[in-house]
N, C-alpha and C positions, 0 to 999 in steps of 0.2 A: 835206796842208797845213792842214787844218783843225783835225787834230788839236794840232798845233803852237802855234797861234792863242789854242785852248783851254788849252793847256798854259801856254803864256806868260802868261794871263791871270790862273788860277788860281794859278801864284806869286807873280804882281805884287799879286793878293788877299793870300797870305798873307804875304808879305813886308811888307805895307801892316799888319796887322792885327798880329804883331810887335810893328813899331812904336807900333802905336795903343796896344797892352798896356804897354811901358815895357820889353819883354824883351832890348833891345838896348841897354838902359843897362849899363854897365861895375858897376855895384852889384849890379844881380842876376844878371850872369854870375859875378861874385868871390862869391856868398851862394850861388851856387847850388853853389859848390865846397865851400865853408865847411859846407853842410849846414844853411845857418839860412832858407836861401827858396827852396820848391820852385815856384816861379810859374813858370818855365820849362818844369820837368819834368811839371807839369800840364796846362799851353798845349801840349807835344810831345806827351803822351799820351794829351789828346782830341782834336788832332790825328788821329793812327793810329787811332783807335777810330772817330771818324768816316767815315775816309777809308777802313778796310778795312771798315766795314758797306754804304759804297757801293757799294764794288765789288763783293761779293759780294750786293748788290742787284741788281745791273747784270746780274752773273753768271746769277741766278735768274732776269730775265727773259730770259736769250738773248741782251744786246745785245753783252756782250763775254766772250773766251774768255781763261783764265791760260795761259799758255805755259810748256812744258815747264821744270823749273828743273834744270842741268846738276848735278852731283855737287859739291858742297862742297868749294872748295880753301881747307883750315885753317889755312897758311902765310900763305896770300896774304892771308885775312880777317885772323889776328890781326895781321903786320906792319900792313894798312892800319891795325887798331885802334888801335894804339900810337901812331902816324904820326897820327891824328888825335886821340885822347885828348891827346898832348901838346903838336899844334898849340891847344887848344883849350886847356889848362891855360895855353902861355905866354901867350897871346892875354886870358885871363884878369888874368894875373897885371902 
């Protein structure tokens, strides 16, 4: 349950923080398709970079373990890819 709590917490952070950035303005989601404003893609990929040096913080001390990752289904990845690239392009646009 707690973990949950935590969970919930740290989206409503970054959801919050988003915001606070201006990344959820309709200008820099259409600039960021356009290729003239990578603030998004910046915000998303220190994002990941922070968030996987955590974990594998976390990991080195013991406190949590990665769980087995099942075999790669490449149908079902690329269909969802598409399925959201394009939700996100009309959403864009």
């Amino acid at each position: 349950m707690t973990g949950s709590i935590i969970a919930l917490f740290l989206g409503v952070f970054f959801g919050f923080s988003l915001n606070k950035a201006g990344l959820t303005k309709y200008n820099k989601i259409v600039n960021v398709f356009r290729f003239t404003d990578m603030a998004v893609l910046q915000f998303m990929m220190t994002a990941l970079v922070v968030s996987m040096s955590g974990l594998y913080i976390l990991r080195g001390f013991g406190l949590i373990t990665f769980p087995n990752v099942p075999a790669t289904y490449i149908v079902g990845n690329l269909v969802g890819g598409l399925i959201f690239g394009i939700g996100m392009a009309l959403t864009g646009y």
